[in-house]
N, C-alpha and C positions, 0 to 999 in steps of 0.2 A: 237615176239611182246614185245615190253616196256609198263610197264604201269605207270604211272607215279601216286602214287595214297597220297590222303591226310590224314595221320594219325589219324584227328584230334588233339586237344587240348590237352590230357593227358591221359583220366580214357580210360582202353582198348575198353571200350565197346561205348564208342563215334565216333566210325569208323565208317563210312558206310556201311551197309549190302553189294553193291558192292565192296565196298573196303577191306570188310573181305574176299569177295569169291575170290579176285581176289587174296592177301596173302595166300587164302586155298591150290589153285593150281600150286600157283610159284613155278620152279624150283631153277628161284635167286632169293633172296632179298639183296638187298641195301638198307640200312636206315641210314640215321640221326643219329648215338648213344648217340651224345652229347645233342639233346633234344626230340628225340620220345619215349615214355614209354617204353622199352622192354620185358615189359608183352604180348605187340601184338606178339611177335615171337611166341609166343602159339600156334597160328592161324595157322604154317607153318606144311607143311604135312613132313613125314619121310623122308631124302635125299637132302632136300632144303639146297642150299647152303647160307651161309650169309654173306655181309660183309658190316661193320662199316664205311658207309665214313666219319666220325669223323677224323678219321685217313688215310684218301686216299686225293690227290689233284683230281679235276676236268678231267686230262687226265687218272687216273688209274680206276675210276668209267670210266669213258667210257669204258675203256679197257675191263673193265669186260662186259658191257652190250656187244661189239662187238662182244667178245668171245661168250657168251652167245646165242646170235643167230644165231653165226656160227654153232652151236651143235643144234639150233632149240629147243632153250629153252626159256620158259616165264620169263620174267624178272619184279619184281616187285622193282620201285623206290620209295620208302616210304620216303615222306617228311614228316616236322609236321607241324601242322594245316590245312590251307589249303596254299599249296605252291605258288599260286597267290602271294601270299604277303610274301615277302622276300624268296622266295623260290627257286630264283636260277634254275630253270627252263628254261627258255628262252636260255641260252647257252650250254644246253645237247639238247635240242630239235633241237637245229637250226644243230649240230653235227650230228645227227640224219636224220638231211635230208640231209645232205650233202653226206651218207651214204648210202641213201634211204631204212633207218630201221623204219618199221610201228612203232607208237607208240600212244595211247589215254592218256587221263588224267582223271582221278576219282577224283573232290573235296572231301575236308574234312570239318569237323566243325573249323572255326578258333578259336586262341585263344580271339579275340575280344569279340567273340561269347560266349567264356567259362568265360570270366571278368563279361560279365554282367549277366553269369546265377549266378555265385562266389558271386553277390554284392545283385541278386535277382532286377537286374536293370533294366529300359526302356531307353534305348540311346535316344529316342525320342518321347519328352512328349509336346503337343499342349501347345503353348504360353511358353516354355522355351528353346526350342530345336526342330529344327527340320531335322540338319544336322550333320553327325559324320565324322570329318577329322579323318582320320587312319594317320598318320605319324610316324618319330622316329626322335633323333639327328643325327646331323655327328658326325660320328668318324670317324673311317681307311676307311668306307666308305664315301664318300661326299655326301653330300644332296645338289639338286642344289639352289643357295642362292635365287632363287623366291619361293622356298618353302621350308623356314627357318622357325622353330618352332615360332619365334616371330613374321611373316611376319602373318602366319595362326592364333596365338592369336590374331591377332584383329577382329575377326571376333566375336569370343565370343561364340562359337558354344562347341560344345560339342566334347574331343578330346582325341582319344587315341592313346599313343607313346608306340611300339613296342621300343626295343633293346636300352633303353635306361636308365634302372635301374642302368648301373654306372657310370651315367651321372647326377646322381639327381639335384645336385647344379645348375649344369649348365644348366641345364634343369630348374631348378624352377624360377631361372635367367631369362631364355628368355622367360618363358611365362609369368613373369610380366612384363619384359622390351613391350609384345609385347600387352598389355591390360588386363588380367585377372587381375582382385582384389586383393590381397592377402587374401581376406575370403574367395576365390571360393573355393567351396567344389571340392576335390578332395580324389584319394584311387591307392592304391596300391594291385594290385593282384598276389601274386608269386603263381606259378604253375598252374594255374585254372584245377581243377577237377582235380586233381594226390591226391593223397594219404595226403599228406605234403600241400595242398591248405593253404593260408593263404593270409587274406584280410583285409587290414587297411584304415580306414578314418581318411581324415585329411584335408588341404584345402592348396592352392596352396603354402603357405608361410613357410610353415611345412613341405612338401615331403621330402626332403630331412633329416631332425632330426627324419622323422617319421621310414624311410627308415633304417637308423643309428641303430635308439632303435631296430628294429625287425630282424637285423642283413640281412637284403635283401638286394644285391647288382646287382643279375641275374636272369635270368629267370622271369621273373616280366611286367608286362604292369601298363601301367600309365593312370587315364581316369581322366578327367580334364572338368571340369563345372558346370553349376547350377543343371544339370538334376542328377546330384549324388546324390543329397539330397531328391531327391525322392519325392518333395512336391513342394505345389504353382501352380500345372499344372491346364489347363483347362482338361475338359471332351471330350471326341471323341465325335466328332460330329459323326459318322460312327453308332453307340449307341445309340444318343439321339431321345427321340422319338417324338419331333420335326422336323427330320431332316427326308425327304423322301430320300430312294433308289429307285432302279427299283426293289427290291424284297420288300419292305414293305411299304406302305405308314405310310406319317406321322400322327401323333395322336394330336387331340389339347388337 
């Protein structure tokens, strides 16, 4: 069996209780070296074999899992965050069936998720946001031009770019070119939850100088909007005790 599991965001211990047990037991692990914490190899029982696809192409990482379950061994795929998103998954998996090699997937915590525990944030605050585009730039990768960074800033939502820390410029570019203000508050989150976490505000016009001053150029998510600022929201109405559910009436 493959498992396909998500490392989480960074700090070791944001793994999932599955996702730890399932690294307890592996006889393989494959990870990510260039951005999964290597503090999880902790987790790996005595004998576990390991290898860095940092340094493998796409058919040598197969290679390994086929072996691997040639011998009738558990093979753990360690992405980071959660591999949904930019995770490169869909082309091992569909290999996999082609193969007719069992394989599950275990989510992770994303790094989305670790920005806004980093910023101490709500992505979505009544009456300022109530939508989060996940995106990134193109680079070597293409983005398709109907969901081009400035295509999604007019919408004005609240927005975080993935893989795009050395892309600042051109990224601060398109999301004014594409509506944001140049006062929207914005931040910078390199590493969320790792050791080294570091988080900067700043607002859309700035990213990139801000970027510059704090020597961050990787590993970095970008979150872009009014909702950063953390103020000006209405109250949940889910709370107000005005407001009936089926489990409390309301109070005048």
């Amino acid at each position: 069996m493959i498992h396909f599991v998500g490392a989480g965001c960074g700090a070791a211990d944001l793994i999932t209780v599955r996702g730890k047990a399932l690294l307890e037991q592996a006889d393989v692990i494959v990870y990510a070296g260039s951005l999964v914490n290597p503090a999880l190899l902790a987790y790996k029982k005595e004998g576990c074999r390991v290898y860095d696809s940092a340094r493998m192409t796409l058919e040598e990482v197969l290679a390994v899992m086929q072996e691997a379950e040639a011998a009738g061994l558990d093979t753990v795929r360690l992405h980071t965050g959660d591999p949904c998103l930019y995770g490169a998954i869909r082309e091992q998996m569909d290999e996999l069936d082609q193969w007719g090699i069992p394989y599950d997937y275990c989510p992770g915590v994303s790094a989305f998720s670790g920005a806004a525990a980093a910023l101490k944030m709500e992505y979505t605050l009544p009456d300022i946001s109530q939508s989060v585009i996940i995106t990134r730039m193109a680079g070597r990768t293409p983005v398709p031009a109907r969901e081009s960074v400035r295509s999604f800033a007019a919408h004005g939502a609240t927005m975080v770019l993935f893989l795009s820390a050395g892309l600042l410029r051109e990224t601060q570019n398109e999301l004014l070119a594409g509506g944001y203000g140049p006062d929207t508050p914005a931040a910078i989150v390199y590493k969320a939850s790792w050791p080294d976490e570091k988080t900067c505000l700043c607002t859309v016009s700035t990213l990139a100088d801000c970027a510059r001053e704090n020597g961050i150029a990787k590993t970095a998510l970008i979150v872009v909007g009014d909702a950063v600022k953390q103020s000006g929201y209405a109250r949940s109405k889910l709370y107000d005790p005005t407001f009936s559910t089926e489990f409390r009436p309301a109070k005048e």
